[in-house]
N, CA, C and O atoms as CSV, one atom per row, in Angstrom:
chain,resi,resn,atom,element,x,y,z
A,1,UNK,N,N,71.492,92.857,127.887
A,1,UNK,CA,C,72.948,92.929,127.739
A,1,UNK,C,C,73.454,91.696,126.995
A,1,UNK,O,O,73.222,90.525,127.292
A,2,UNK,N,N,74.146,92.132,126.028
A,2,UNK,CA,C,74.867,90.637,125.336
A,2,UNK,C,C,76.328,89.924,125.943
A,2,UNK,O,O,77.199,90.529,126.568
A,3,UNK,N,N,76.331,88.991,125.705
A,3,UNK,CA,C,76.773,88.205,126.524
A,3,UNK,C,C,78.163,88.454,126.676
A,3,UNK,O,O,78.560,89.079,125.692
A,4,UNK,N,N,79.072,88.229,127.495
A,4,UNK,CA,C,80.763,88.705,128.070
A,4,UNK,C,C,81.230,87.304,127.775
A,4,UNK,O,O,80.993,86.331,128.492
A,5,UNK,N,N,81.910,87.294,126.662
A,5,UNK,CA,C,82.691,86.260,126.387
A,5,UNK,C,C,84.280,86.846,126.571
A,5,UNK,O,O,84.575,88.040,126.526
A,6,UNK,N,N,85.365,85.572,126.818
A,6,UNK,CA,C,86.542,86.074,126.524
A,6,UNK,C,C,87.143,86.949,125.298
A,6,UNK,O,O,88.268,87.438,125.396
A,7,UNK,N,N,86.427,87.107,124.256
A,7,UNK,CA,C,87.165,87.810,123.226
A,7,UNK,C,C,86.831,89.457,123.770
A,7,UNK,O,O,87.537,90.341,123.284
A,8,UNK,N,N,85.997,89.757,124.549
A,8,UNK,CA,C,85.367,90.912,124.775
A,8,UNK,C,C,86.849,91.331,125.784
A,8,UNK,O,O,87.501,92.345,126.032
A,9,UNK,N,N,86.868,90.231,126.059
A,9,UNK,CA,C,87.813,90.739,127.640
A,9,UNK,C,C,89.385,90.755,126.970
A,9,UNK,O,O,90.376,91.388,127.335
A,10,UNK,N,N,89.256,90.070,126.163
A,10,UNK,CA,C,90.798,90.093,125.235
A,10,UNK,C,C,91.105,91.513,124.323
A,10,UNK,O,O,92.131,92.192,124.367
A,11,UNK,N,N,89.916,91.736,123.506
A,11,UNK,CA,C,89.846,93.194,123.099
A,11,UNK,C,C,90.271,93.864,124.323
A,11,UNK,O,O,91.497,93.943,124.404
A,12,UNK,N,N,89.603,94.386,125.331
A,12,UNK,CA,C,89.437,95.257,126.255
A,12,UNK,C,C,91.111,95.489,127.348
A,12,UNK,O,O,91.385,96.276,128.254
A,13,UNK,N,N,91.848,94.444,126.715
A,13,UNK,CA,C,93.168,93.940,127.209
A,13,UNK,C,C,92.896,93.111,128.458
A,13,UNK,O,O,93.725,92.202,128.489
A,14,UNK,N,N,92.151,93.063,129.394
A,14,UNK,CA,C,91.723,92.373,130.345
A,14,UNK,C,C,92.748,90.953,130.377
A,14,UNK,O,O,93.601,90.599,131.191
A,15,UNK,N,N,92.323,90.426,129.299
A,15,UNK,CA,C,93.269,88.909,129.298
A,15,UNK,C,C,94.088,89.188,128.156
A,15,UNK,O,O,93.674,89.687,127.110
A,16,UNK,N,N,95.520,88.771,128.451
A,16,UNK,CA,C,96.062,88.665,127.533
A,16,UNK,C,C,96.189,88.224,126.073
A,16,UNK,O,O,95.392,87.296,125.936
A,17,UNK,N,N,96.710,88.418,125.122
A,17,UNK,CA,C,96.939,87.544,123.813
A,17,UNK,C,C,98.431,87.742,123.468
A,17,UNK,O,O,99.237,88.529,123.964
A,18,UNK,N,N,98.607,86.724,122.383
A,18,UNK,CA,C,99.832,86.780,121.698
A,18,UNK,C,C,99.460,87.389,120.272
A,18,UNK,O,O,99.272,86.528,119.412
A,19,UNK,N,N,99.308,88.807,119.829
A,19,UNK,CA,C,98.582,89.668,118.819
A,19,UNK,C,C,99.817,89.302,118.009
A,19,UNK,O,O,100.957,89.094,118.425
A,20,UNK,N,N,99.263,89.261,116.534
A,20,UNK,CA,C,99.983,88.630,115.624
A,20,UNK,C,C,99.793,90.112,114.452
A,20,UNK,O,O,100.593,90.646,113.684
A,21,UNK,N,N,98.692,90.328,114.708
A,21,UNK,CA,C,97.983,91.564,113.702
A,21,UNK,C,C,97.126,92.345,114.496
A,21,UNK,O,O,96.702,91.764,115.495
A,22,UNK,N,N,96.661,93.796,114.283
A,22,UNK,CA,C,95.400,94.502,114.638
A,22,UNK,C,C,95.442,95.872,113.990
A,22,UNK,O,O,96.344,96.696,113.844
A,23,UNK,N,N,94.133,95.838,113.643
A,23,UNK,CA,C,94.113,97.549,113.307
A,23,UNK,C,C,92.327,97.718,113.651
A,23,UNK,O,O,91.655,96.933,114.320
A,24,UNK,N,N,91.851,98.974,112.970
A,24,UNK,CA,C,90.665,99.478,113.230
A,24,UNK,C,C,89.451,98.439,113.873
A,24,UNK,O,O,88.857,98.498,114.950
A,25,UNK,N,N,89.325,97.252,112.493
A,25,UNK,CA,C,88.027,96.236,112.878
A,25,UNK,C,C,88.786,95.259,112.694
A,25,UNK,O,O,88.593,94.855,111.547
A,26,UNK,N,N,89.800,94.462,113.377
A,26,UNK,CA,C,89.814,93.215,113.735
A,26,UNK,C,C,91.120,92.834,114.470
A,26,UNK,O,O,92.244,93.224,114.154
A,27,UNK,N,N,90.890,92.232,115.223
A,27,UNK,CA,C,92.551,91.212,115.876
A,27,UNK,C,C,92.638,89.884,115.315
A,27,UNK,O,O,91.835,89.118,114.782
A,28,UNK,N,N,93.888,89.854,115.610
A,28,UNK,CA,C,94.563,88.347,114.958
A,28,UNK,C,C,95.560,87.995,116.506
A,28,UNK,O,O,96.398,88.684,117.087
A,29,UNK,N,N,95.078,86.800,116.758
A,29,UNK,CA,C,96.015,86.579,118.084
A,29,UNK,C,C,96.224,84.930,118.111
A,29,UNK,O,O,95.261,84.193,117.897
A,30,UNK,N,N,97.349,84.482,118.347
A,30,UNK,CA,C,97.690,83.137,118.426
A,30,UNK,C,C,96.558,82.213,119.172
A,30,UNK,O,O,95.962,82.717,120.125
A,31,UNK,N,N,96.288,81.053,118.819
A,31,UNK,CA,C,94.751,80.725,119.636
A,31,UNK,C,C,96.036,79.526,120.991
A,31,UNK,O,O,97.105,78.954,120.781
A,32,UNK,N,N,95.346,79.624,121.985
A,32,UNK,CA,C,96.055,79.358,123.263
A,32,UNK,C,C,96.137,77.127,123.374
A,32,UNK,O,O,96.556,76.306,124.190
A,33,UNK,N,N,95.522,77.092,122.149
A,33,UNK,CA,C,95.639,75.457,122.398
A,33,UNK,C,C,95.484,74.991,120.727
A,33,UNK,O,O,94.457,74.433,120.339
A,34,UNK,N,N,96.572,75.280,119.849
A,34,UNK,CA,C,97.095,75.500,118.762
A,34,UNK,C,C,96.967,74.010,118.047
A,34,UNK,O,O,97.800,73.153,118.343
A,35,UNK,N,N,96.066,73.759,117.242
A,35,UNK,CA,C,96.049,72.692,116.816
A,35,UNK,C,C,96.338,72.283,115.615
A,35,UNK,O,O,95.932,71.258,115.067
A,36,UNK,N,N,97.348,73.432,115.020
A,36,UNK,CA,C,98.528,73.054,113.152
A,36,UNK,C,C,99.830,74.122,114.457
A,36,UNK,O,O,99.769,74.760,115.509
A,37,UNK,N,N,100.765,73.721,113.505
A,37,UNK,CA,C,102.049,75.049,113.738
A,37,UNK,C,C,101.916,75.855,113.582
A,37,UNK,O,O,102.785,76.523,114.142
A,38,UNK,N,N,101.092,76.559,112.946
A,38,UNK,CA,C,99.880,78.045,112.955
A,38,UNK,C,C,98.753,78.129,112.944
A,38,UNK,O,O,98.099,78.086,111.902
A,39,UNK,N,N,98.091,78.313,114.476
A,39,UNK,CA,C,96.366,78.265,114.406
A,39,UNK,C,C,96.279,79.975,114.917
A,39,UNK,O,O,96.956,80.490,115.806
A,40,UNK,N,N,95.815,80.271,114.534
A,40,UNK,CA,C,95.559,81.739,114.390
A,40,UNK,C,C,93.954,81.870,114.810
A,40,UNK,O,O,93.161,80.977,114.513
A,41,UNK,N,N,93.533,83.128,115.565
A,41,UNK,CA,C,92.172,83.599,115.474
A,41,UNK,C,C,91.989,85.053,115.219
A,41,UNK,O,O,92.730,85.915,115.693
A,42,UNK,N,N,90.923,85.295,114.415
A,42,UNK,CA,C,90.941,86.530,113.895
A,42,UNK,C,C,89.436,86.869,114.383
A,42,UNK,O,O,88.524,86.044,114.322
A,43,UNK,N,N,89.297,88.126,114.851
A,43,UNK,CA,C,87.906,88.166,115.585
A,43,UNK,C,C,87.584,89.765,115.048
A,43,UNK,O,O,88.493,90.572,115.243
A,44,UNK,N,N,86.744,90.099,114.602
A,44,UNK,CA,C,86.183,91.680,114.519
A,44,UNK,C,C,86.003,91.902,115.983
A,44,UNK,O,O,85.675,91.220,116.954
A,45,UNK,N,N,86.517,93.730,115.629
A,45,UNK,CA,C,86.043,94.144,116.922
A,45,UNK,C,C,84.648,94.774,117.351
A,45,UNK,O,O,84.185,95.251,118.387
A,46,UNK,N,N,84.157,94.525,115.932
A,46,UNK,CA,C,82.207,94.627,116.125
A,46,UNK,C,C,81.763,93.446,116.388
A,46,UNK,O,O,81.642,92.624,115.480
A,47,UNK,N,N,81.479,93.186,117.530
A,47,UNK,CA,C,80.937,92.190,118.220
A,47,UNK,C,C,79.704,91.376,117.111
A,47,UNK,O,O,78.806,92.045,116.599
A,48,UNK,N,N,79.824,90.087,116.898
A,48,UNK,CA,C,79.264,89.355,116.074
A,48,UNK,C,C,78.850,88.229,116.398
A,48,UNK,O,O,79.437,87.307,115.832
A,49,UNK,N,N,77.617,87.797,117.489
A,49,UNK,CA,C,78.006,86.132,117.698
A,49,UNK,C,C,78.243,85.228,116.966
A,49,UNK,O,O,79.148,84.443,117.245
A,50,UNK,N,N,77.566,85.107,115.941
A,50,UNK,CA,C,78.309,83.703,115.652
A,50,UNK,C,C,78.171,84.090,113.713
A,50,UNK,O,O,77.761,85.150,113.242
A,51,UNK,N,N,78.561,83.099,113.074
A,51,UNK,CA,C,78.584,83.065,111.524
A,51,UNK,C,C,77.402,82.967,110.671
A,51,UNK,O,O,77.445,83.258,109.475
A,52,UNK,N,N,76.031,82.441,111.443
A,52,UNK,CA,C,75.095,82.528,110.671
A,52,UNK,C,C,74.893,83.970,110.857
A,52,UNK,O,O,74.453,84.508,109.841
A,53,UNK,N,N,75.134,84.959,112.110
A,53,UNK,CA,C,74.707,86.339,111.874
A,53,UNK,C,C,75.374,87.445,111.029
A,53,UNK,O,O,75.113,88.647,111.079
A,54,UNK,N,N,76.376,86.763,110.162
A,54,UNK,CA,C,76.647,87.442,108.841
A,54,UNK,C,C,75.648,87.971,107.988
A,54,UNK,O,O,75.514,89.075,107.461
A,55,UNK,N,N,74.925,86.849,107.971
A,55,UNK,CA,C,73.811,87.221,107.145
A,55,UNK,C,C,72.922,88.543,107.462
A,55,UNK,O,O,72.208,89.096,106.626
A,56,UNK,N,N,73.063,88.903,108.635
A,56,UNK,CA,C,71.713,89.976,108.975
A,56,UNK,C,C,72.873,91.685,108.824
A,56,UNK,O,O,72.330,92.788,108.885
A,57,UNK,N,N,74.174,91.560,108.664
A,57,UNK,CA,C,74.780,92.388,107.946
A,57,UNK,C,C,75.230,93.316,106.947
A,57,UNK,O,O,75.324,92.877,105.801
A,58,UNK,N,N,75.493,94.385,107.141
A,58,UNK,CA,C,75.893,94.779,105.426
A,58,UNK,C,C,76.727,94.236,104.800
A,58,UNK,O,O,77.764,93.834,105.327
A,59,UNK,N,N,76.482,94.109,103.623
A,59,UNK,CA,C,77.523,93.119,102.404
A,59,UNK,C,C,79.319,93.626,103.072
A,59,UNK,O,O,80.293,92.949,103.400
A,60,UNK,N,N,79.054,95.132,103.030
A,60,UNK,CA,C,80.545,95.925,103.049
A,60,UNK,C,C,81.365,95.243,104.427
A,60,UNK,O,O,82.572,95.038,104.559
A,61,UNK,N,N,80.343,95.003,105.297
A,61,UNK,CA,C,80.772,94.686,106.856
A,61,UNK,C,C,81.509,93.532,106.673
A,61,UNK,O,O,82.699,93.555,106.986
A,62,UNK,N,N,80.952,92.400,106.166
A,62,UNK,CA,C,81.270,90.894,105.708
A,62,UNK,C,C,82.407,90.933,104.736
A,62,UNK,O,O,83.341,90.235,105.132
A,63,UNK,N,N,82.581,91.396,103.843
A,63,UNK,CA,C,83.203,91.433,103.002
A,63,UNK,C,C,84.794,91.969,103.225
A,63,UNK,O,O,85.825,91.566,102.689
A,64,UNK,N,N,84.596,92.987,104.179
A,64,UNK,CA,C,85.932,93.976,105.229
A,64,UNK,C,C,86.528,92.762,106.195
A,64,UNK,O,O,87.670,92.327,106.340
A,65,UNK,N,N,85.384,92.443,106.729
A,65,UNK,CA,C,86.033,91.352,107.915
A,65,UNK,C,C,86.910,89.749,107.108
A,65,UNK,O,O,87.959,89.378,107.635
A,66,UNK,N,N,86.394,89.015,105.962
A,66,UNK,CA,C,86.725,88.284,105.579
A,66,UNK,C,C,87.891,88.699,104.590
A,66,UNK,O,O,88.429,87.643,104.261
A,67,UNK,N,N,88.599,89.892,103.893
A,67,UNK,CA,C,89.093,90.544,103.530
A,67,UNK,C,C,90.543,90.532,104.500
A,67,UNK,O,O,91.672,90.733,104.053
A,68,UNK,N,N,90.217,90.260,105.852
A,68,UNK,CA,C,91.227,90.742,106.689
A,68,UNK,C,C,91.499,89.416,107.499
A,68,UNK,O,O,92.292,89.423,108.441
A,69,UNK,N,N,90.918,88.435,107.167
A,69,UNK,CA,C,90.987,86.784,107.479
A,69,UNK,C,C,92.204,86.745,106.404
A,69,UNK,O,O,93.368,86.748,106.804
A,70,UNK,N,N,91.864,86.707,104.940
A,70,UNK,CA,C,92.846,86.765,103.949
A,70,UNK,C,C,94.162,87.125,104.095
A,70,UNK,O,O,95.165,86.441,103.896
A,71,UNK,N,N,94.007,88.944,104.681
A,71,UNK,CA,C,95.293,89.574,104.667
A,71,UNK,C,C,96.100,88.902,105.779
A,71,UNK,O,O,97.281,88.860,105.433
A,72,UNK,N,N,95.943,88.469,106.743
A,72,UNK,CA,C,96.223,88.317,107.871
A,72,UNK,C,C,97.217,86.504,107.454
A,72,UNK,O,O,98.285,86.062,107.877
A,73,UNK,N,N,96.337,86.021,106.616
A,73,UNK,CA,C,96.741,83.622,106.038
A,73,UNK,C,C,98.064,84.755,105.101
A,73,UNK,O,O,99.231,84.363,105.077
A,74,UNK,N,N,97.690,86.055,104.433
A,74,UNK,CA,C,98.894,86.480,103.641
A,74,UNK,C,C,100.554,86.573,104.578
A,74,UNK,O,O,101.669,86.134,104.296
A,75,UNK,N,N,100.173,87.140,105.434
A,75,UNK,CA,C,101.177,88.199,106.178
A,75,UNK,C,C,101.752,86.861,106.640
A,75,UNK,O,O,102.960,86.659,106.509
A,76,UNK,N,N,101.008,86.006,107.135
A,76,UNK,CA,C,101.548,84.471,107.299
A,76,UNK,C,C,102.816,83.840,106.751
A,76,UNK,O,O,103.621,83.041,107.229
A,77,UNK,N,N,102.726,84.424,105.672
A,77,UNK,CA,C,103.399,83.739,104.575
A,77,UNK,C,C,102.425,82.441,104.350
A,77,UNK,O,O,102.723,81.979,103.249
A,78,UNK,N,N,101.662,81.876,104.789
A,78,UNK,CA,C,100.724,80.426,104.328
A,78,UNK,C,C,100.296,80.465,102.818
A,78,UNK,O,O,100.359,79.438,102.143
A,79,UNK,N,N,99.946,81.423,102.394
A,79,UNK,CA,C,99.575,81.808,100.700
A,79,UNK,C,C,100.472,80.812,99.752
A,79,UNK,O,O,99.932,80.480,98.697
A,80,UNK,N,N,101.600,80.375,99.982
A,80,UNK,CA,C,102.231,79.467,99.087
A,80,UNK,C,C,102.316,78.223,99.016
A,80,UNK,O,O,102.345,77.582,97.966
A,81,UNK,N,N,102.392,77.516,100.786
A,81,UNK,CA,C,101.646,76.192,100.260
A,81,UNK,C,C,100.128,75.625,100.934
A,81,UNK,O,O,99.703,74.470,100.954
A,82,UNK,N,N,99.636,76.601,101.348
A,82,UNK,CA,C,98.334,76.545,102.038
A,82,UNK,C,C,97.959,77.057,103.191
A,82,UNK,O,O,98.673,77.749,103.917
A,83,UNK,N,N,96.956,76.770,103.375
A,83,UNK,CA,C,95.838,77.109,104.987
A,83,UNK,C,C,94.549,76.369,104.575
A,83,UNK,O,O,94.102,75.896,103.530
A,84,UNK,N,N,94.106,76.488,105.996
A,84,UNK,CA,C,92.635,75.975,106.300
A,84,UNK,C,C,91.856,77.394,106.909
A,84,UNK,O,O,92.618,78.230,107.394
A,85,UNK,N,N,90.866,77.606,106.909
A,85,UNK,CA,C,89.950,78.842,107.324
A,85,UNK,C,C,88.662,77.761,108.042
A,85,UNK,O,O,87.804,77.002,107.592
A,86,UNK,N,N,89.049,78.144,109.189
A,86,UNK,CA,C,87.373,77.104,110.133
A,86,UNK,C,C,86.560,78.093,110.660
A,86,UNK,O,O,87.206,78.813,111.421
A,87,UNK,N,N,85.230,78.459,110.541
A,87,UNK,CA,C,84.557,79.231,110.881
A,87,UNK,C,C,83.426,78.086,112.145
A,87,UNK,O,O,82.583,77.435,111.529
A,88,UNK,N,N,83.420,77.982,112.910
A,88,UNK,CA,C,82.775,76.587,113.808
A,88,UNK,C,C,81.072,77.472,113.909
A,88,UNK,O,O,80.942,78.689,113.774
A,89,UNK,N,N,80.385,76.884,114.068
A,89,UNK,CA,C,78.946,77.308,114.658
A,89,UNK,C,C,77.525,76.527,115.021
A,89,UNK,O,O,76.953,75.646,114.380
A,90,UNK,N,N,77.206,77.076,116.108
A,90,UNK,CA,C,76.383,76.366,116.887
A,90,UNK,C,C,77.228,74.498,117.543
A,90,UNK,O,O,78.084,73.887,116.903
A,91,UNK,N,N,76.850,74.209,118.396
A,91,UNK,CA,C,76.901,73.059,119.185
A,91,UNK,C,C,76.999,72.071,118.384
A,91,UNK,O,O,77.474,71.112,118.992
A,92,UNK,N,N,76.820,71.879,117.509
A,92,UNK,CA,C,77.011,70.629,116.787
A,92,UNK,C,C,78.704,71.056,115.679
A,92,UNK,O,O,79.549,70.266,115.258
A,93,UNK,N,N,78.640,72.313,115.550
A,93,UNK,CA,C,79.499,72.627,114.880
A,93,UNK,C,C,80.626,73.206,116.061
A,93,UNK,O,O,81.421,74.107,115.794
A,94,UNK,N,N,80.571,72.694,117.087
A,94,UNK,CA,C,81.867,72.733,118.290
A,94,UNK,C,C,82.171,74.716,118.536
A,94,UNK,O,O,83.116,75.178,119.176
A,95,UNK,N,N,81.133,75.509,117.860
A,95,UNK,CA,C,81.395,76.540,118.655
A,95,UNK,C,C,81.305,76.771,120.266
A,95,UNK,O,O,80.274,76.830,120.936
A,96,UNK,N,N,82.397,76.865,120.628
A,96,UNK,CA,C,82.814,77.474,122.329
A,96,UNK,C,C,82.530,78.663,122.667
A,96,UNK,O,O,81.989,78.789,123.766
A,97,UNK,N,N,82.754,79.709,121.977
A,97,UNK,CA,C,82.589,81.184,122.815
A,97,UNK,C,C,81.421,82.063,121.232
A,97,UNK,O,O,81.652,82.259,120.039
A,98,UNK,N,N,80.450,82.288,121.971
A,98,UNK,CA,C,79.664,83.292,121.312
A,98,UNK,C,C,79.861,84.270,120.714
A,98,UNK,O,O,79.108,85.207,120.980
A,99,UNK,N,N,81.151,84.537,119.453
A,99,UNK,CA,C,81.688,85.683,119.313
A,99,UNK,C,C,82.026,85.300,117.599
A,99,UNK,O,O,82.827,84.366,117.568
A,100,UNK,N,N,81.720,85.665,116.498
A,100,UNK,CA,C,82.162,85.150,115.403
A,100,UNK,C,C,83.733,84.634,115.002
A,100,UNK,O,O,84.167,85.329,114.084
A,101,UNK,N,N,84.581,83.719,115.399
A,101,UNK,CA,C,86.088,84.145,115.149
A,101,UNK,C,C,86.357,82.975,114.161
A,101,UNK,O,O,86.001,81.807,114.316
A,102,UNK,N,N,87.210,83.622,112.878
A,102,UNK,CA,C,88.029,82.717,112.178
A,102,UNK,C,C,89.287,81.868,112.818
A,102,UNK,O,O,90.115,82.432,113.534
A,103,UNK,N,N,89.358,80.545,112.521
A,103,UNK,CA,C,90.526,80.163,112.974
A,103,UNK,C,C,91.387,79.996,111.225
A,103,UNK,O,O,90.756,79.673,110.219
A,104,UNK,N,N,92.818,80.286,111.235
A,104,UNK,CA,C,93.130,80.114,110.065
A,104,UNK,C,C,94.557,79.260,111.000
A,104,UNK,O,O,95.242,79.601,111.964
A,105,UNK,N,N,94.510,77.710,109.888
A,105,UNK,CA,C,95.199,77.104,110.121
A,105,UNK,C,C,96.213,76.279,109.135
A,105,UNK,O,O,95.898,75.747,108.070
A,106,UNK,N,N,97.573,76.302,109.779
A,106,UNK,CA,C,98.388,76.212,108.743
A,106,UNK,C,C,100.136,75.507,108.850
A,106,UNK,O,O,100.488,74.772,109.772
A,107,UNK,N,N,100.883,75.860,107.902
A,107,UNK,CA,C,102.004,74.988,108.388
A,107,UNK,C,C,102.104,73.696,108.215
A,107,UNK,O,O,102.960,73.308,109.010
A,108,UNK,N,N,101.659,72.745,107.555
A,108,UNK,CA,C,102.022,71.674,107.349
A,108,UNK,C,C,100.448,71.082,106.805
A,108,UNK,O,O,99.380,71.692,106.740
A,109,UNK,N,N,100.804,69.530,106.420
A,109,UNK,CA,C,99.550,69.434,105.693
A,109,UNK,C,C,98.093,68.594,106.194
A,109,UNK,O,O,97.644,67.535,106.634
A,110,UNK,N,N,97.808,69.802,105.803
A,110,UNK,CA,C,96.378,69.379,106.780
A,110,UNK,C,C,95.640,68.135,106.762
A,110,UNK,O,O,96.421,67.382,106.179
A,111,UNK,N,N,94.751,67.557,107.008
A,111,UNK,CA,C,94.338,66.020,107.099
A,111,UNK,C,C,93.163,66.870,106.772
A,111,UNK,O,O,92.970,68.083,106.858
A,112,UNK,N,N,92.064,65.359,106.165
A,112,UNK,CA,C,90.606,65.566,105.417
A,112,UNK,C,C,90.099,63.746,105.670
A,112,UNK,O,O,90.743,62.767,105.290
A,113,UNK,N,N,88.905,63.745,106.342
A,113,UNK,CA,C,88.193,64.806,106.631
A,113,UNK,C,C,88.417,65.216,108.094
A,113,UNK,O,O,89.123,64.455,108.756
A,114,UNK,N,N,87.932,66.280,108.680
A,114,UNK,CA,C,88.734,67.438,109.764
A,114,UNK,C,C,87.604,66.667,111.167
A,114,UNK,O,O,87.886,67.076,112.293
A,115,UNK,N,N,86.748,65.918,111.105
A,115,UNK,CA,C,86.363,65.317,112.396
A,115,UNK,C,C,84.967,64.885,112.458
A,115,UNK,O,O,84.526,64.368,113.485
């Protein structure tokens, strides 16, 4: 059995979100400890652990899901004076929950380098 992370239980409505976007394959929901004036998470609802397992995907799969990272920084309005897109992975790269999710972050201007 693969593993029960909160996004499973957030899909499933179990725990709440603040849904910003959703349709067929993906949610967009306010992330609960917001670190720009818009931190956003966007998660497929085909379960994905983490970002290196893009790779073992179809091109079309990857390409749909990051497609809808985009539409989502659009609907934002962020498209005009920016965003950040953080994809975190593995322990050194501060991934928390086993589930592939974009954070898209935005609203003011971001600092470099990020930590």
């Amino acid at each position: 059995m693969k593993e029960e992370t909160i996004f499973d239980k957030i899909l499933r409505k179990e725990i709440p979100c603040k849904a910003i976007y959703e349709d067929d394959d993906v949610l967009a929901f306010e992330d609960i400890n917001p670190q720009a004036p818009t931190h956003i998470l966007v998660i497929p609802k085909r379960k994905i652990p983490s970002f290196d397992a893009l790779s073992q995907l179809e091109e079309a799969v990857v390409g749909s899901y990051i497609k809808k990272v985009a539409f989502v920084a659009k609907k934002l309005n962020l498209d005009k004076d920016g965003y950040r897109i953080v994809f975190n992975h593995g322990k050194d790269g501060q991934q928390t929950v086993n589930y592939i999710h974009a954070h898209i972050l935005g609203g003011k201007q971001l600092q470099w380098p990020p930590g």
